[in-house]
C-alpha positions as CSV (number, residue, x, y, z in Angstrom):
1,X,84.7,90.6,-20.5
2,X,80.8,90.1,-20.0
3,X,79.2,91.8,-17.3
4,X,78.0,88.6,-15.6
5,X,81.7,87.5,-15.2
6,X,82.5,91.1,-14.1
7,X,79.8,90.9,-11.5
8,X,80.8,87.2,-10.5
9,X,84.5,88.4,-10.3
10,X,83.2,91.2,-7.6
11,X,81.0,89.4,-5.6
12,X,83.9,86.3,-5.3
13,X,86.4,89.4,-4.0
14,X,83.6,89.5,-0.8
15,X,83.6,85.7,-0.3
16,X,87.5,85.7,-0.1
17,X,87.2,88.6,2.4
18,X,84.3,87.5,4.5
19,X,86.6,84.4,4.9
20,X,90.0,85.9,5.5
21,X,88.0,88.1,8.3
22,X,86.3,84.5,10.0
23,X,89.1,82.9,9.9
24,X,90.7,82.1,13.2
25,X,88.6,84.5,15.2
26,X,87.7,83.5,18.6
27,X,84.7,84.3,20.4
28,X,85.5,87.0,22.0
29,X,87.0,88.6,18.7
30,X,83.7,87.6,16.7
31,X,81.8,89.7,19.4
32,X,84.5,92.1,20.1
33,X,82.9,95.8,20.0
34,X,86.0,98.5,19.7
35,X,83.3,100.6,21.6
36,X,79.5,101.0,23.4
37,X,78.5,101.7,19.4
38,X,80.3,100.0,17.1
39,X,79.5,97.3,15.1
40,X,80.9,93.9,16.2
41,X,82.5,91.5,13.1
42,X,79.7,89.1,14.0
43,X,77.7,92.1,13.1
44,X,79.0,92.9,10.0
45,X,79.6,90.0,8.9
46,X,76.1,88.9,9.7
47,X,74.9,92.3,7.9
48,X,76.1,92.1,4.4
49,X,75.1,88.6,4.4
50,X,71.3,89.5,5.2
51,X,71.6,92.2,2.6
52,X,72.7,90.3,-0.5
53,X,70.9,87.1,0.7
54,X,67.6,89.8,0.9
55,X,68.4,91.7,-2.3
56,X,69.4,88.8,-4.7
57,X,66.4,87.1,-3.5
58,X,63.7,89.8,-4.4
59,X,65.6,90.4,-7.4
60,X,65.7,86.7,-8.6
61,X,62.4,85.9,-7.5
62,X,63.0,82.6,-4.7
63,X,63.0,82.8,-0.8
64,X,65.6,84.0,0.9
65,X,68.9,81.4,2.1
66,X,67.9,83.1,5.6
67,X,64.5,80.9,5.3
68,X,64.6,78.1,3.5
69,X,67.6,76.8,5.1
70,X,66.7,77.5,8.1
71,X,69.3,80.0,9.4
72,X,66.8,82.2,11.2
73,X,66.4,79.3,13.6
74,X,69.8,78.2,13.6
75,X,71.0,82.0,14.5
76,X,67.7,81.8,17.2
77,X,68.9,85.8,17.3
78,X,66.4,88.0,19.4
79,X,65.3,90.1,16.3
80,X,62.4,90.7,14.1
81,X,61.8,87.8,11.4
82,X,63.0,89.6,8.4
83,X,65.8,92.0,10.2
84,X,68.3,92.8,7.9
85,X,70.5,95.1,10.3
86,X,69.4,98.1,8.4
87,X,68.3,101.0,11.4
88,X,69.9,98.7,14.0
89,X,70.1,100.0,17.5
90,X,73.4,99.3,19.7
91,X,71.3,97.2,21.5
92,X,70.0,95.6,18.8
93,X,74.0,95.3,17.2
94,X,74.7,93.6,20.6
95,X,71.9,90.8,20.2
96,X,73.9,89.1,17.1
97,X,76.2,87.9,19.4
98,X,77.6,84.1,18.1
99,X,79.7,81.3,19.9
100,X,82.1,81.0,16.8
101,X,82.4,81.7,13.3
102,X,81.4,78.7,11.5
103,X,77.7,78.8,11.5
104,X,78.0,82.5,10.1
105,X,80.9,81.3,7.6
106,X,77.8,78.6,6.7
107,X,75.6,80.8,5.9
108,X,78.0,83.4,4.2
109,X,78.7,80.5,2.2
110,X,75.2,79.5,1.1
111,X,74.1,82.8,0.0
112,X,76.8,83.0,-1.6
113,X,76.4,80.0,-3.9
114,X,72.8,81.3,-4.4
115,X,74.4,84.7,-5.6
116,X,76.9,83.2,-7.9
117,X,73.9,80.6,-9.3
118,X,72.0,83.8,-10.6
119,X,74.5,85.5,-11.8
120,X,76.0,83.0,-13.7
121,X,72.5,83.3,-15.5
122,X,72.2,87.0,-16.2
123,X,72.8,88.3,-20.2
124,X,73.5,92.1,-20.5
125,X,69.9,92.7,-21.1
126,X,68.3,91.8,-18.0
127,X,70.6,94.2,-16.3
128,X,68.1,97.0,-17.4
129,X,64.8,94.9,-15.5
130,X,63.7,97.3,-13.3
131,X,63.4,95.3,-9.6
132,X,62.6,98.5,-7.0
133,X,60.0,101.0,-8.2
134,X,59.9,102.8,-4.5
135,X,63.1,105.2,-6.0
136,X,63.2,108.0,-8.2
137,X,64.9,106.5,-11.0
138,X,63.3,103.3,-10.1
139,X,66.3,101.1,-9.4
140,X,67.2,98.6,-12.2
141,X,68.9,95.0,-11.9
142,X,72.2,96.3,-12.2
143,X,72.3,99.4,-10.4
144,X,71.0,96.9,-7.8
145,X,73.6,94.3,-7.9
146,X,76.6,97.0,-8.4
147,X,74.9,99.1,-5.0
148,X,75.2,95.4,-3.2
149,X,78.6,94.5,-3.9
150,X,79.6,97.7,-2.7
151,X,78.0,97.7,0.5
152,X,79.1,94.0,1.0
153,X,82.6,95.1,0.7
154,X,82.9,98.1,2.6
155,X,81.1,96.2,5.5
156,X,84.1,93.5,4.7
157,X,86.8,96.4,5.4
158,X,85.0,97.4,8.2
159,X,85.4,93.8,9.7
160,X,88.8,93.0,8.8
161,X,89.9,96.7,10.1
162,X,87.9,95.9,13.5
163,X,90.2,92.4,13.3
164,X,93.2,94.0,12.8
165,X,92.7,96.0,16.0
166,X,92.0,93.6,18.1
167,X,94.7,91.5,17.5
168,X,97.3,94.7,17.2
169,X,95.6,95.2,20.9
């Protein structure tokens, strides 16, 4: 197997979990917060999708889904331009509060197809491009791409455990 169809393989394992998590969720589930500090789904969902659509996009080189689609004003959330979720406050957690899951599911979706565009692109060699200098060993493509997936996915079993409460509740 080539490493771009490893890494495609990976990242499709988040969209089938980011949608088996959206999928039927009501309102009040999408918002749902198991207590004062948890993360909502709407949260983590809206989370990993900021960080890969963030990541991929300084790595590749072209403007974030977030932007040139227009989702910051679709979303019209009451946070900083470029907020990722990363040091959120409660308070700040409670702001990404959404009417339903479709417009997130949208936006999942686009970065998504971004994601899989680039990777579909990648040989074995650019793996080693350096793309984050500010760590000590700067971080390379791969180590990038490999520490998003991760994230992505663990924020994904964080959602679909929160969904799996509620509707046990």
């Amino acid at each position: 197997m080539d490493t771009s169809a490893l890494l495609l393989d990976g990242y499709e394992r988040i969209r089938e979990e980011v949608h088996e998590v959206l999928d039927g969720l009501t309102e009040e589930e999408l918002n749902a917060r198991l207590d004062s500090g948890a993360n909502s789904i709407a949260w983590l969902v809206w989370h990993l999708t900021r960080v890969q659509d963030d990541h991929l996009a300084e790595a590749a080189g072209h403007e974030q889904v977030w932007t040139s689609e227009a989702f910051d004003d679709r979303f019209a959330l009451d946070l900083p331009a470029g907020s990722t979720g990363f040091g959120h406050s409660s308070r700040d957690v409670a702001k990404v509060h959404l009417a339903g899951p479709s417009l997130l599911r949208d936006y999942y979706d686009a970065v998504h197809a971004r994601t899989t565009a680039f990777l579909q692109g990648l040989d074995d060699a650019s793996l080693d491009r350096v793309v984050d200098e500010s760590w000590d060993p700067p971080t390379t493509l791969g180590v990038r791409l490999v520490s998003v997936l991760g994230d992505d996915l663990e924020h994904a079993g964080q959602a679909a455990y929160v969904k799996g409460v509620l509707r046990r509740r």
